[in-house]
C-alpha positions as CSV (number, residue, x, y, z in Angstrom):
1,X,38.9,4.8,-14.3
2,X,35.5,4.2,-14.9
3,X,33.4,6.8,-16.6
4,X,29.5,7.3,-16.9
5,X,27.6,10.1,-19.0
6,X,24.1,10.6,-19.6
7,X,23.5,14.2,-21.3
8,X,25.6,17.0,-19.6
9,X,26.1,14.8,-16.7
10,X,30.1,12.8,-15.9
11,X,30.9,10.9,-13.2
12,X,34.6,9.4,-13.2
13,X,34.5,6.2,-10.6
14,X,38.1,5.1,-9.3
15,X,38.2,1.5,-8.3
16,X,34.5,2.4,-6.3
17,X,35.3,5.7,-5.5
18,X,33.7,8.4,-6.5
19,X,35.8,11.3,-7.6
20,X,34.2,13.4,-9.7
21,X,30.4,14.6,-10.6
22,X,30.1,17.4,-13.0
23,X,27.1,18.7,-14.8
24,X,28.3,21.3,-17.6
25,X,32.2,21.0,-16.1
26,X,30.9,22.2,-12.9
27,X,32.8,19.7,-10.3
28,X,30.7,18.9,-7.6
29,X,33.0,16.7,-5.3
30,X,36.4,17.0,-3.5
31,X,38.7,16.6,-5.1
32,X,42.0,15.1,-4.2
33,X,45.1,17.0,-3.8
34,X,43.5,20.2,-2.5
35,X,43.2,20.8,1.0
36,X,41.2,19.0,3.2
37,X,40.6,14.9,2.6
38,X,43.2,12.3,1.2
39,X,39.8,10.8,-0.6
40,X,36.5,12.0,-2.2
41,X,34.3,9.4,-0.7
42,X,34.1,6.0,1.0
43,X,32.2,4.0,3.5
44,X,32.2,3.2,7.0
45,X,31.0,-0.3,7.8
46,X,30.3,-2.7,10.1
47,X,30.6,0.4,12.2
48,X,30.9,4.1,12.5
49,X,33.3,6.0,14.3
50,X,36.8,5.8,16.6
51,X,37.8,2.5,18.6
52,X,41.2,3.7,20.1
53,X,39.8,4.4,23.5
54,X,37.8,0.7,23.4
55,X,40.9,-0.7,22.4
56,X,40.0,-1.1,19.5
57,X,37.5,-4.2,20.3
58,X,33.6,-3.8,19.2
59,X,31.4,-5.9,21.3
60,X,29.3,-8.5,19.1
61,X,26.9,-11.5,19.6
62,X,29.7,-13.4,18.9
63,X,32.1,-11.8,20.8
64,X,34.6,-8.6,20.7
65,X,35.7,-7.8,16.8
66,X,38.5,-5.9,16.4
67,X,38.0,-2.8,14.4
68,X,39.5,0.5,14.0
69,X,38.0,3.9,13.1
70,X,35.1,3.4,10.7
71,X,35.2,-0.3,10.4
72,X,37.4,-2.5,8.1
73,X,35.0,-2.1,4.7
74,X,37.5,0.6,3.6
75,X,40.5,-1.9,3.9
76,X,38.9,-4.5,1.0
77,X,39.1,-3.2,-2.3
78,X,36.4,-3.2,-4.8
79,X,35.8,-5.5,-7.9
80,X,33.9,-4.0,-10.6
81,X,30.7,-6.0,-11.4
82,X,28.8,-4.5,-14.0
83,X,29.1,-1.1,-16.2
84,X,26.9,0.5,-18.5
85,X,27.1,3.8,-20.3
86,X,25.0,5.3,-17.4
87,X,25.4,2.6,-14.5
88,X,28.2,0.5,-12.1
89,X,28.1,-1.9,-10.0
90,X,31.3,-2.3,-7.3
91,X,31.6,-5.3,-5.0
92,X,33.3,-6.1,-1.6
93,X,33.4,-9.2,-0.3
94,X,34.4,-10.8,3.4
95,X,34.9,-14.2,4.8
96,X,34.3,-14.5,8.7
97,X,37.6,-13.8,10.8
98,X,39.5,-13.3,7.7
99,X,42.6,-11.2,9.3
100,X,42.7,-7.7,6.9
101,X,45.9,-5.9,7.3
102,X,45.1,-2.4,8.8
103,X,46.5,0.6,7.0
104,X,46.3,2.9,10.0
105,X,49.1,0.6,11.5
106,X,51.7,1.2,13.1
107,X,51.7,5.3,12.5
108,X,47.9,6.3,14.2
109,X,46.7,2.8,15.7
110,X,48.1,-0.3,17.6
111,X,46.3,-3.0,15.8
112,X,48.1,-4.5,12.7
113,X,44.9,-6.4,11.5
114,X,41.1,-5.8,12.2
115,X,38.3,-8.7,11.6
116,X,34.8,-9.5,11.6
117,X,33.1,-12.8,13.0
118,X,30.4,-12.7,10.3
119,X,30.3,-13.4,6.2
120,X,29.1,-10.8,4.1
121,X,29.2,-8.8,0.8
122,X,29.1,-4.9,0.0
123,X,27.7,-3.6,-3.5
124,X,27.8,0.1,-4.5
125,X,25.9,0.9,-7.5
126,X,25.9,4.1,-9.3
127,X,23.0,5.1,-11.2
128,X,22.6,8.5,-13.5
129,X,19.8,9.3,-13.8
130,X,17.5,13.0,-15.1
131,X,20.4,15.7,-13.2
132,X,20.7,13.0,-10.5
133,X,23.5,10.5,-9.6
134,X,21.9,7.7,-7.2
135,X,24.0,5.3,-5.2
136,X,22.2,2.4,-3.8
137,X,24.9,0.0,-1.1
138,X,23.5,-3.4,-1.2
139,X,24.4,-5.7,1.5
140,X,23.8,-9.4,1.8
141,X,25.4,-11.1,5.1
142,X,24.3,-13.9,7.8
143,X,21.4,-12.8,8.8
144,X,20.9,-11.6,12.3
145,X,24.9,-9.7,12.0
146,X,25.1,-6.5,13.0
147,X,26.1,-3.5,11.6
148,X,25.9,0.4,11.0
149,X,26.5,2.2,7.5
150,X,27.8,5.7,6.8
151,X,28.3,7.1,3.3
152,X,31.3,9.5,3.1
153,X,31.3,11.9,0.5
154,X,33.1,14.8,0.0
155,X,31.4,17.8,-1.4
156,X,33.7,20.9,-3.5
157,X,33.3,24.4,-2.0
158,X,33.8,26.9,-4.5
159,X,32.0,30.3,-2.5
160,X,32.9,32.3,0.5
161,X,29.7,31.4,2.7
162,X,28.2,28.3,1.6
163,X,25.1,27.5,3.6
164,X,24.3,23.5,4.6
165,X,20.3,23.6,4.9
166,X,18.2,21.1,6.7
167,X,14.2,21.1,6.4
168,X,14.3,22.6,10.5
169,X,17.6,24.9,10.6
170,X,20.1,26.4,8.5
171,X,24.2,25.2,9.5
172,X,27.4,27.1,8.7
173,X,30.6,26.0,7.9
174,X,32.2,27.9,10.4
175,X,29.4,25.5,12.8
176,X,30.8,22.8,11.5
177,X,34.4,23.7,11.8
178,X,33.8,24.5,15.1
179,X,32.8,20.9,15.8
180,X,36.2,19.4,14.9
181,X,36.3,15.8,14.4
182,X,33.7,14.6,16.2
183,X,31.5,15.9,13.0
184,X,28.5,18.2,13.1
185,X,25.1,15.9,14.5
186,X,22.3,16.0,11.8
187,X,19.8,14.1,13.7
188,X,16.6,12.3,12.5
189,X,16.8,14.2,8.8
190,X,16.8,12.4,5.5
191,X,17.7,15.3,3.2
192,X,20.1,17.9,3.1
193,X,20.9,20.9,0.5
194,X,24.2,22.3,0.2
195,X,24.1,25.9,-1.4
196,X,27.0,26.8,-2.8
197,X,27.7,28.6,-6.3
198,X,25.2,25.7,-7.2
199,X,23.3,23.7,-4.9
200,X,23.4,20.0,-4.3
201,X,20.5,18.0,-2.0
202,X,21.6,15.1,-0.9
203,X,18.5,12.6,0.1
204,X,19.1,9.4,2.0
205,X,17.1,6.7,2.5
206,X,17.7,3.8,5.0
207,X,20.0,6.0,7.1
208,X,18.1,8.4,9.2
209,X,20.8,10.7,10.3
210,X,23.4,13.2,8.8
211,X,26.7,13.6,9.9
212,X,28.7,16.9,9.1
213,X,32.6,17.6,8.9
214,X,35.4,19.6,7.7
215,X,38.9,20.8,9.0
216,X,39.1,23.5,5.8
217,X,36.9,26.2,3.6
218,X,37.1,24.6,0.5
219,X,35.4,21.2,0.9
220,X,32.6,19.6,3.4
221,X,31.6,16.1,4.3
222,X,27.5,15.4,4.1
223,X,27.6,12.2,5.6
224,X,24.1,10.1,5.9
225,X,24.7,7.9,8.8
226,X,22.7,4.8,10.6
227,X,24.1,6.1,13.9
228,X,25.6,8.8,15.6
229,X,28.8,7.1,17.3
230,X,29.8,10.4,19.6
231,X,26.5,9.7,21.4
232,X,27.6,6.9,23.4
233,X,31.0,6.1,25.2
234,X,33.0,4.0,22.9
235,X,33.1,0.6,24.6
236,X,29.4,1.3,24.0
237,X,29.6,2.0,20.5
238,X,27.2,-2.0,19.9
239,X,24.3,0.3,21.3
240,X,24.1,1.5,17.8
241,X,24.0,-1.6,15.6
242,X,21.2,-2.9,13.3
243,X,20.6,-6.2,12.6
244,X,21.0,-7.9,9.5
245,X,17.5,-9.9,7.9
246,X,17.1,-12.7,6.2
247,X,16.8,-11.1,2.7
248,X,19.2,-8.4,1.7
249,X,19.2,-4.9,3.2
250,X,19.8,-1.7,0.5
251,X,20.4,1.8,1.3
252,X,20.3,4.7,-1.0
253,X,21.8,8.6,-1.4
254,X,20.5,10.4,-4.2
255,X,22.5,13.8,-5.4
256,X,20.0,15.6,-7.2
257,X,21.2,19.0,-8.8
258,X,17.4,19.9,-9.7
């Protein structure tokens, strides 16, 4: 376990995940064990959303890539880079068509391994900073791949009637619960502020779009995305890619408690 402090602020990092951000023992994320999510945060890359109904194949410039539900990032494990008393650097990294043994097989998905026809390498660096915990994913890859990037967090509900604000509209949970797992659609938006006993804001950069889900009261995913996969048909799901440059590409989500 990793741990980071910088004044009243903790963060405790778990192999790259981040499971807990407090500021005076006030907890922040999800945490696991109570109801709701298995995890407290994670990433979905090369791509966002289901493949079952695709067959699990993703249609790329170099042909179909087999990948299940929110790409195969989640499936490599983190190696710890660099730490500080207030910073952390995590890295993944990948080697085209490498097979990677798929952890959703056999019980919810037919495909045993999932791959990826291009190089590349994930960072995820942590950052405290004055009441703010930044977290900058740093990707160098071939250039011209493509990709999408969701962030996954997992925010801890502690009131009755939380309120998810946007700078255009105001969202329930009860909204979002009614949404189910296709997740609530934040569109074009690059900061959102979840009031609770405390309030969070969440500020992306890079991203563009929100994502909102939960299955339970106590707990809500604020999820900056590149792409919105429930938009399109999943065989279609390449419509939403980006492209890879010749220099690296960083993305950052800032949790400000100001």
């Amino acid at each position: 376990m990793v741990h980071l402090n910088l004044k009243n602020l903790k963060v405790k990092i778990d192999e790259g995940e981040l499971v807990s951000f407090t500021k005076d023992n006030y907890e922040y994320i999800h945490q696991k064990g109570t109801p709701g999510w298995r995890s407290s945060d994670t990433e979905m890359f090369p791509i966002i959303g289901p493949t079952d109904k695709a067959d699990f194949k993703v249609n790329t410039p170099r042909g179909f890539a087999i990948q299940d539900q929110h790409g195969l990032l989640r499936e490599l494990t983190y190696k710890q880079v660099e730490l500080t008393e207030t910073s952390a650097i995590f890295e993944k990294k990948y080697l085209v068509n490498t097979q990677v043994k798929n952890s959703k097989f056999p019980a919810k998905s037919t495909e045993e391994h999932l791959s990826w026809p291009y190089d590349f390498s994930f960072k995820k660096k942590f950052t405290l900073i004055e009441n703010k915990l930044k977290i900058e994913f740093i990707i160098n890859g071939e250039e011209g791949m493509p990709f999408m990037l969701g962030y996954h967090p997992a925010f801890n509900i502690q009131s009755t009637e939380p309120l998810i604000k946007t700078p255009t509209q105001n969202i329930t949970l009860d909204e979002i619960l009614a949404v189910g797992s296709r997740a609530y659609q934040v569109p074009d938006a690059t900061k959102i502020t979840l009031e609770d006993r405390k309030a969070i804001n969440i500020t992306s950069e890079g991203f563009g779009n929100f994502m909102l889900w939960t299955e339970v009261t106590n707990m809500v995913c604020i999820e900056p995305v590149s792409f919105y996969p429930y938009a399109v048909d999943q065989k279609d799901l390449h419509s939403g890619f980006m492209t890879l440059g010749n220099t690296e590409t960083t993305f950052n989500v800032v949790l400000d408690l100001d």
